[in-house]
N, C-alpha and C positions, 0 to 999 in steps of 0.2 A: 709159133710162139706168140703169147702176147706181147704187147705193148711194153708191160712194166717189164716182163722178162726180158726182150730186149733192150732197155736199157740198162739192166746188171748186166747184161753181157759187157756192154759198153763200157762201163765203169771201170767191172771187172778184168777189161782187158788193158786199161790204162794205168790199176794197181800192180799188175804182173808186167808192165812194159817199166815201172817206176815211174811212170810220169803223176801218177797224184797217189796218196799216200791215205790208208787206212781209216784215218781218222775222218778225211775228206770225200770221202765213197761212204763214210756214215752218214755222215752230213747229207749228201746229193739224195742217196735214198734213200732215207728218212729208215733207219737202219741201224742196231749197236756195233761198237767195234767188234765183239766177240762174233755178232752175226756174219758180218763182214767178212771176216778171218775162215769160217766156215763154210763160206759161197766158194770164199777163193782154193782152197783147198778144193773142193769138188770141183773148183773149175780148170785148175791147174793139173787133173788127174786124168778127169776124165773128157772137157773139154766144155764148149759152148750148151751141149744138149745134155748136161748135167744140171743144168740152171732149169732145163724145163719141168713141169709140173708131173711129178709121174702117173697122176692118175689122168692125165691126158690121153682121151684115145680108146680110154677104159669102161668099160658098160658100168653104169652105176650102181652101187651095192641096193639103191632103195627104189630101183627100177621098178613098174610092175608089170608082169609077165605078158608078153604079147597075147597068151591065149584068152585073159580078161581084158584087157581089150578089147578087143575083137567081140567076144560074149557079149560085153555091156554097152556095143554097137551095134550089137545086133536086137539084145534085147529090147532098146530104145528104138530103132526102126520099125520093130513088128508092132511094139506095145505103144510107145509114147511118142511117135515122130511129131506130134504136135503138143510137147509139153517142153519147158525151158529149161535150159541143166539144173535150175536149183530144185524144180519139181522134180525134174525124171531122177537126179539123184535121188530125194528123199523116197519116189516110191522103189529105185533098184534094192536100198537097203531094207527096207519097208515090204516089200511082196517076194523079195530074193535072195534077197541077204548078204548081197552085194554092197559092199561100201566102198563107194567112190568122194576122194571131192568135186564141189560144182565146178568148179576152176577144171580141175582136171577134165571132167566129162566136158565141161564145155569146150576145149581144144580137141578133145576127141571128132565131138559133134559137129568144130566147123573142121575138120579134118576131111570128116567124112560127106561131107555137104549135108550134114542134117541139121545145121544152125548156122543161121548167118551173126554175124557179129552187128554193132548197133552202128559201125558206117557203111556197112555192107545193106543195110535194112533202110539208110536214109533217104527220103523222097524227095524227089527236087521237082518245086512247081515253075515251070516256063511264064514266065510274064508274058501278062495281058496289053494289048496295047493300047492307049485310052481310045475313049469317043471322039470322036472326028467334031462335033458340034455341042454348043454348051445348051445344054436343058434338053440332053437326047436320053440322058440315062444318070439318077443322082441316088447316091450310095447313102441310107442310113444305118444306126447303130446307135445304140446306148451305151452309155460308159460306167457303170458306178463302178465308184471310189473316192475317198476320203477330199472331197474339194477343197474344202475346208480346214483339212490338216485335222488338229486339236480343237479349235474355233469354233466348231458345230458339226451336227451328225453328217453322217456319210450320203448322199445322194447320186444321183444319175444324170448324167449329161447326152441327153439325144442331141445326138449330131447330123446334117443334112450337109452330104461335099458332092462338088460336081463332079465326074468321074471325066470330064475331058481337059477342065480347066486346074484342079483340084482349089477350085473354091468354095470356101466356106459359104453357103445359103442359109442356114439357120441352125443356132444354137438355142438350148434349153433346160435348163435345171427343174426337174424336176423329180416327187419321192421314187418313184421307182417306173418299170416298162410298163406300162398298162396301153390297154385299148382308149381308155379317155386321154392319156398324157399324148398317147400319138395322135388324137385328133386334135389338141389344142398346137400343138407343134405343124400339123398339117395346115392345120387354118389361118399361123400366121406366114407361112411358106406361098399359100397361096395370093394370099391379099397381097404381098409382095411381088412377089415373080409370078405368078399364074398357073396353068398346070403342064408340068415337064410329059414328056413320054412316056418314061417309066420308072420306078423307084426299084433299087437293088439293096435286098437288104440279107439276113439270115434267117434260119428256119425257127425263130421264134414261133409261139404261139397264138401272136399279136398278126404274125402274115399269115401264117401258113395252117392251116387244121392237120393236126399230128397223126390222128387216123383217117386214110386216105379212103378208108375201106365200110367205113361208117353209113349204117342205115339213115338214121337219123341225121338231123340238119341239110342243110344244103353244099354242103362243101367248100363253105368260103367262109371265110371269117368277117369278121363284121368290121373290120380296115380295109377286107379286101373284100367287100360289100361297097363301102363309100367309096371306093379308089374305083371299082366297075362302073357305079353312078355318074364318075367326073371323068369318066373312058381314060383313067391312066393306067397302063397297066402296071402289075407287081411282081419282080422276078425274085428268085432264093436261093441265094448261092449253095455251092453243096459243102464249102470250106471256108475258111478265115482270110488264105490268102485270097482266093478268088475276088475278096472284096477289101484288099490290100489297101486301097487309097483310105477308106476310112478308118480303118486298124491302125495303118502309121498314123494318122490325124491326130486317135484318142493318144494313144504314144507321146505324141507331140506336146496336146493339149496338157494330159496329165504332169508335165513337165514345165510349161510357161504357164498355161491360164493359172496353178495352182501359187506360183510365184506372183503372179498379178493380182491373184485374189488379195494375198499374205498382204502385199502392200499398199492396196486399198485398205486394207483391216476388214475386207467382208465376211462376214460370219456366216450367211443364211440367201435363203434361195432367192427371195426378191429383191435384193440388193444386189445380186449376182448376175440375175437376166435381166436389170435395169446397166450394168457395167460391160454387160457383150456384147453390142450395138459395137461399140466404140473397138474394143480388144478385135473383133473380127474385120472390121476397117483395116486393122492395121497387122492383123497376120496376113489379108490376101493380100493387101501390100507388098509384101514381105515372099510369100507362096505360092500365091496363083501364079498359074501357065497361062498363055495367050491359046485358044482351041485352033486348030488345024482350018478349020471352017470359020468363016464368020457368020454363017446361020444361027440365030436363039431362036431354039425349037418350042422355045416357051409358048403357049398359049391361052388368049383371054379367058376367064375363069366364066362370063357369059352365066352367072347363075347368082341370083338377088342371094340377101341376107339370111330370111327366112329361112327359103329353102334350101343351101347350105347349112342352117342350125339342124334341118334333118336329115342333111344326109351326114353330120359328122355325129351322129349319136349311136344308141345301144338300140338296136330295134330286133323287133323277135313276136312272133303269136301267142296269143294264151285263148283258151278255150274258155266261154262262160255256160255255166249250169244253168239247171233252171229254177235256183235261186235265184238268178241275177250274180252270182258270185264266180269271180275265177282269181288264182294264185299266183303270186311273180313276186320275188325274190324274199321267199319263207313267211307272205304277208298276205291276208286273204283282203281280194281286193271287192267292193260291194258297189255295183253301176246302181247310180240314182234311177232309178222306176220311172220310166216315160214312154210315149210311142217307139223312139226310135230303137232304147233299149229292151223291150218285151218282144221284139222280132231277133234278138241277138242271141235268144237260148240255141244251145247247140250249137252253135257255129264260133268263127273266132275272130279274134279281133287284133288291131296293131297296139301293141305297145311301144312306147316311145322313151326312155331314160336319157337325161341330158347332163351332161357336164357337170354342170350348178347342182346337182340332184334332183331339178324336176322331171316328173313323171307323169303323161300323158299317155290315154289311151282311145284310139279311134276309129272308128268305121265307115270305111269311103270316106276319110279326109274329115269326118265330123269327128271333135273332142268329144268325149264319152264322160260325163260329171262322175264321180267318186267317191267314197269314205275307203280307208284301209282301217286294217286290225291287225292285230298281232303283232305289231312293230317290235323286231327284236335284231339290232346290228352287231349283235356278238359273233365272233368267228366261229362255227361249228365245230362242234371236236371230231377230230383226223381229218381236219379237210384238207384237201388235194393244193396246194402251194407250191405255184414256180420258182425255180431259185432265183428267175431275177425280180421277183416281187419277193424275197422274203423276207426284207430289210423292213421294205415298209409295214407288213404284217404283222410284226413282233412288235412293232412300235403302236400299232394299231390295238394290239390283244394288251400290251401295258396299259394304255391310256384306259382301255376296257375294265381290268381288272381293279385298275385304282378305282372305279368309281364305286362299283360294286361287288359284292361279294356272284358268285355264278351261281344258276339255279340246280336246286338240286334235281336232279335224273335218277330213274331207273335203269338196270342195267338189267341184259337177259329179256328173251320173251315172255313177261308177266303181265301183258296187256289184259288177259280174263283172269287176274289173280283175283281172290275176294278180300275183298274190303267190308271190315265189319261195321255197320250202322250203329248199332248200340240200342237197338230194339230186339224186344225178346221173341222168339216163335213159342205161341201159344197154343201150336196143334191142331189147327185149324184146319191144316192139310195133310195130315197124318194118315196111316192105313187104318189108322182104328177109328178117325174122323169119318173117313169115306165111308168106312163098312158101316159105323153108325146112320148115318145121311139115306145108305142103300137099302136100310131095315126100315126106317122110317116110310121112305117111296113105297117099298112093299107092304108093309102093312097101312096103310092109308088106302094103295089100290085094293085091299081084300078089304077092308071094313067099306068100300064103293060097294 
């Protein structure tokens, strides 16, 4: 019996003992007096197990037959063992004309160990235990999200945290994850603390080159180009927790810096990485761990000004013709005409892009003089866009559009299409020209 059953028993039996009285067994089980009246008669007849439910014990009228069962676990084994009840339903009905519900099949399916359920599917990642020494291993990440609140557009916060101490090393606002924002982030990490061991970050496009498998290029990206140059190396996690300390950090951050901004009244990025200095003083205050070691594995950065400017830049080859002319970034570039550059046909040369937007190109270490052409900074149409630059892009193709209307393009292969001049052919190369022309030769040769 259930619960509630057993307690009309109970009642029940205190109404036929006379100890409480009809009206009061309505009351207790929320029950009319006529129901009341009609329990106790069935109970006073036939006894306690009149009160129980009679379809107790009973096969259910809307049962469905053991042998479709069975059928539409099997079918799903043979056919769909890697499809999920809502799928394998729709194709049983669909290819078999079996109708099940998803519900249904899915107690079938983890019945029969062909589905796990979604705590039976959960994955549990074992913590990592930190670095033993601070500046052995510093976890970055970018953040974006609305810093700003309503106040101003959404930007990204690259974060640099020690993974032994979980101290904040350097914070930075800026438009989105690019190759240049990490080198300006890298350069003031360095000029501070020096260079760490290794930096731990995610399989961004900014660390990691996404095709491993790739003919072209060299296999390293151009952060992890500069980061080889200053011998730190660059490791990539293969998940989110794996790099745990900076994940809660943004967490964190997203929570307090966002309230710290509000009540400064900050609106915008340089008033925001002039205010971080101060705000990360006093979260590691607050956060940091003492490191297990008192080793700082930090070391002297040992490399002038200059040549830091080139190793935190865009560099890359371009080939020059023998015009004098070669290509880099949809702009045909023209080397001023001199000794050094008339020996530079065929071959190739360094290109140099900086920060600032200058551009520099040179051979064995000499700057190569310049004009460009074609200057054209519109974003190509269907170009290839990461989702964590697409913030800035769109705000990039607005500022675009406002200024000018876009050029008009042809669509389709019509490169040899004809274009009419608006001169007339006068027949000059006709067959009947030719033939003329060829009776003239002949007879000129017989009147010889």
């Amino acid at each position: 019996m259930s619960e509630r059953e057993l307690n009309r028993v109970e009642v029940l039996s205190q109404v036929s003992q006379g100890r409480m009285t009809a009206t009061a067994a309505a009351n207790v089980l929320g029950l009319s007096r006529r129901q009341v009246h009609r329990l106790l008669r069935k109970f006073q007849t036939d006894g306690p197990a009149a009160i129980r439910h009679k379809a107790r014990g009973r096969v259910s009228n809307n049962r469905i037959d053991p042998a479709v069962r069975e059928f539409a676990v099997t079918l799903v084994r043979e056919n769909y063992i890697d499809f999920g009840p809502t799928f394998a339903a729709e194709k049983l009905e669909e290819d078999h004309g079996l109708k099940v519900s998803r519900e249904t099949l899915r107690k079938w399916m983890q019945d029969a160990g062909i589905w796990l359920s979604r705590k039976q599917r959960r994955t549990f990642h074992q913590p990592r235990l930190r670095r033993e020494c601070f500046g052995e291993l510093i976890q970055i990440d970018g953040s974006d999200h609305h810093w700003f609140e309503d106040r101003g557009p959404a930007c990204t916060l690259l974060v640099f945290i020690d993974d032994a101490t979980s101290t904040l090393m350097q914070l930075r606002f800026v438009e989105s994850e690019s190759t240049f924002s990490y080198f300006g982030a890298l350069e003031r990490y360095l000029s501070q603390h020096g260079r760490p061991v290794a930096f731990y970050s995610d399989k961004h496009t900014v660390f990691r080159v996404a095709n491993q498998a790739a003919k072209s290029g060299h296999g390293m990206t151009q952060f992890g180009r500069a980061l080889n140059e200053l011998n730190i190396e660059i490791l990539c996690a293969n998940s989110s927790q794996a790099k745990g300390r900076v994940e809660r950090a943004n967490r964190t951050l997203q929570d307090r810096l966002v309230k710290e901004l509000r009540l400064a009244g900050i609106a915008d990025m340089d008033a925001a990485n002039a205010f971080v200095p101060g705000f990360t003083e006093r979260y590691n205050s607050k956060f940091a761990k003492p490191p297990r070691r008192d080793n700082d594995l930090h070391r002297a950065l040992n490399v002038e000004p200059e040549r830091l400017r080139d190793i935190l830049c865009w560099r890359d080859e371009r080939y020059v013709d023998r015009n004098l002319v070669l290509r880099y970034d949809r702009k045909r570039i023209m080397l001023e005409e001199n000794d050094l550059t008339r020996a530079l046909v065929g071959k190739y040369v360094d290109s140099y892009e900086f920060n600032d937007g200058a551009l520099e190109f040179r051979s064995k270490g000499i700057s190569l003089p310049y004009s460009a052409f074609d200057k054209d900074q519109r974003v190509s149409h269907a170009a290839i866009t990461e989702n964590k630059r697409l913030s800035a892009v769109l705000e990039h193709i607005k500022t675009e559009q406002d200024k000018a209307p876009p050029k008009k393009r042809r669509a389709g292969t019509q490169a040899t299409r004809y274009q009419p001049n608006g001169r007339r052919n006068n027949g000059w190369n006709s067959k009947l020209a030719k033939a003329a022309k060829e009776n003239r030769k002949a007879s000129q040769g017989c009147d010889i």
